[in-house]
N, C-alpha and C positions, 0 to 999 in steps of 0.2 A: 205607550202614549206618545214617545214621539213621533211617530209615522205619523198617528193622527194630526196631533198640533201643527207638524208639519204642512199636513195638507190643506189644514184651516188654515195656513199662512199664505200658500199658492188661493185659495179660495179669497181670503181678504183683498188680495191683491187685484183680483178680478173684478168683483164687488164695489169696491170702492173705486175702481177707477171708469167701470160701471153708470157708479152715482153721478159723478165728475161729468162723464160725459153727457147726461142727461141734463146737468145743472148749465152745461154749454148750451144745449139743441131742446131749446124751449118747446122747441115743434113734434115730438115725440118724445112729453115726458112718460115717466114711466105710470103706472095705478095708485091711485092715493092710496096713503098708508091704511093695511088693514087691521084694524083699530081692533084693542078689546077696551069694552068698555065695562068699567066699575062702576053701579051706581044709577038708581035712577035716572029716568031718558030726561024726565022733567025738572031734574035740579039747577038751580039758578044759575050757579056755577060749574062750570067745566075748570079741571085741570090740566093738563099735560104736560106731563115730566118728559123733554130726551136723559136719557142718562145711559148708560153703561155699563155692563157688570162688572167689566175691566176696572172699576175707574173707585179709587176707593172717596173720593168724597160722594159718590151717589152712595156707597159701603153707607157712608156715615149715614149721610141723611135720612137713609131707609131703616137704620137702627134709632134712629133719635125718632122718627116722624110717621111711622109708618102705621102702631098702631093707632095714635091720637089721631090720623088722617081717617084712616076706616073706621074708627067706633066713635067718635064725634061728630065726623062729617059726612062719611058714605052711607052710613048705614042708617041714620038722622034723616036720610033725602036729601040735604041739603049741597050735596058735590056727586058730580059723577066724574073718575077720574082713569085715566089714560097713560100708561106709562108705555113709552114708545122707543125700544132699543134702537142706538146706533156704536158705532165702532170708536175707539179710542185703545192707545197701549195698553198692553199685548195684545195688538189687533187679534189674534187666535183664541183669546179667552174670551174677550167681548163676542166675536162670532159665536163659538160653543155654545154662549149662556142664549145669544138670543136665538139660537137652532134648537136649542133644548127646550125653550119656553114656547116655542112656533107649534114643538112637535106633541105635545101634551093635550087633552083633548080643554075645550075652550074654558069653562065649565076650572078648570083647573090653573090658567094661566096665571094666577097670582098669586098660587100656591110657590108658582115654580118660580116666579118674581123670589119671594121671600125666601126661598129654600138656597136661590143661586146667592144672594146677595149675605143670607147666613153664613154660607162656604165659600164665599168671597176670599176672608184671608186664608185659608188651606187651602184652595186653587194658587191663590200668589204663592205661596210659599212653595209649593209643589213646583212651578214653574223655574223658581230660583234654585233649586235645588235639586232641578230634572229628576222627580219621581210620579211618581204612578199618578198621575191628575186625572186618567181616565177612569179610575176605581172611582173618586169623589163622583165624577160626572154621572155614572153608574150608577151611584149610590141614591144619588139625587132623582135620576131617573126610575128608580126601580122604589123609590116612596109616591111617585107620580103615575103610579101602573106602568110604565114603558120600561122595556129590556132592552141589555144593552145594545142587540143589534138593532132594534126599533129608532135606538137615537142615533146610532152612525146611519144610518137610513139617511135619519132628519137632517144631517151634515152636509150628507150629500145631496140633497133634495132643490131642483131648481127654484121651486116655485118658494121654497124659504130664503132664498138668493135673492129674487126679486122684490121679496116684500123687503125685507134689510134692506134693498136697494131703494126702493120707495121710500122708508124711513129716512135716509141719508139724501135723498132729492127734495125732500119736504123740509128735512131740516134745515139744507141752504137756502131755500122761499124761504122761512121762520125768520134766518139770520142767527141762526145759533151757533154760540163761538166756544163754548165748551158746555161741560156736563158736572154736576145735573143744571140743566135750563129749563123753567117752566110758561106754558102759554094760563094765562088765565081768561077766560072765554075770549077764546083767541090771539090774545095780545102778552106781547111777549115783556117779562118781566126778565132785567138783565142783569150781572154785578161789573162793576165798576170799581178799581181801585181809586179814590181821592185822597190826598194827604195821608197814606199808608193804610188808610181804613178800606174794608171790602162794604160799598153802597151800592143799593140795589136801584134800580136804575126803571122809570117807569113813562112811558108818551116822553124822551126824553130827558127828563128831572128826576133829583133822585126819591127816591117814593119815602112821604112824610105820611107817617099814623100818628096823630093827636100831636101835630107840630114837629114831632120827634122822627130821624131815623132808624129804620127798622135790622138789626143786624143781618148780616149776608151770608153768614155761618150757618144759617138755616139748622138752628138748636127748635129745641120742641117748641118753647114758648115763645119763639120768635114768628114760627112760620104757622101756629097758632093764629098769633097777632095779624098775620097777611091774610089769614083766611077769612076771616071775622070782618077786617078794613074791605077785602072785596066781595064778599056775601054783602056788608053792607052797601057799598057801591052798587050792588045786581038789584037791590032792592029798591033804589033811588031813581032808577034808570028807568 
């Protein structure tokens, strides 16, 4: 496994600086992000998460939020949602996860969302402990119909370079300063530390439901709460 990581580090390295250049030379940027999307075409709200597999607070959020997001809201009509990898430390493991989610057949991509972000901590810990991370990667791949050479294929595969790179051009248009960040139909919801507290940050101001700030922890019943404040918003509109 290290050969591999290793290479996904030379590859990161490329990639991102890639993005960088593109986020300079407005005049050839690269193809907008190609999206999978969850969720009726006609639902009032859009989501979009950037997040990370690397990154354990998207860890969290996808463990706290993930089923109440698809069985109250996707599968309802009422959201169609978009989760859009880019890179953060271990730049090599965030690669991996979104080479392995690129490479799975469409049909499947949320499957391989959920499966990477379950073996979230057994990838970190593998990492920390230099052992075999590419068995997990494997393992993951081989419940997603793909072997293991089909995903060091996907590793290597430009056109999954490019879309990651696309992802990471679009995320500097967004303005997105870490992960998980969400757009809600379009418009970027941010967190903000104020007086030690994390607020969530909306057109500006920090976003008020029923008077009140909404926490930034994005727990189940918080990001519930957002959903409902802007489904209501989409309906007003």
């Amino acid at each position: 496994m290290t050969v591999v990581m290793r290479s996904l580090v030379v590859l990161m390295i490329s990639v991102f600086a890639l993005g960088s250049a593109y986020a300079q030379q407005s005049s050839t940027p690269p193809p907008p992000p190609q999206d999978v999307i969850l969720g009726a075409s006609d639902a009032p709200l859009e989501i979009i998460e950037y997040g990370s597999y690397a990154c354990p607070h998207c860890g969290h959020f996808h463990e706290e939020n993930w089923h109440m997001i698809n069985s109250e809201f996707v599968e309802t009509g009422q959201v169609r949602f978009i989760f859009r990898p880019i890179i953060t430390q271990p730049e090599q493991m965030a690669a991996a996860g979104a080479f392995l989610s690129y490479c799975v057949d469409e049909e499947r991509y949320y499957d391989a969302v959920d499966l990477l972000f379950t073996e979230q901590a057994n990838i970190l810990d593998g990492l920390r402990n230099q052992s075999d991370v590419l068995s997990i990667y494997a393992r993951v791949a081989g419940a997603l119909g793909k072997t293991q050479d089909e995903m060091l294929a996907c590793f290597n595969d430009e056109a999954n370079h490019l879309r990651l790179t696309s992802n990471l051009y679009q995320a500097s248009l967004d303005q997105v300063g870490g992960t998980p960040t969400f757009l809600f139909n379009g418009e970027l919801l941010s967190g903000q530390r104020i007086d030690g507290e994390l607020v969530l940050i909306w057109r500006g101001e920090p976003l008020l439901i029923n008077g009140e700030r909404v926490s930034g922890d994005f727990d189940e019943d918080s990001f519930r709460r957002i959903i409902l404040h802007f489904l209501t918003e989409s309906d007003s509109d």
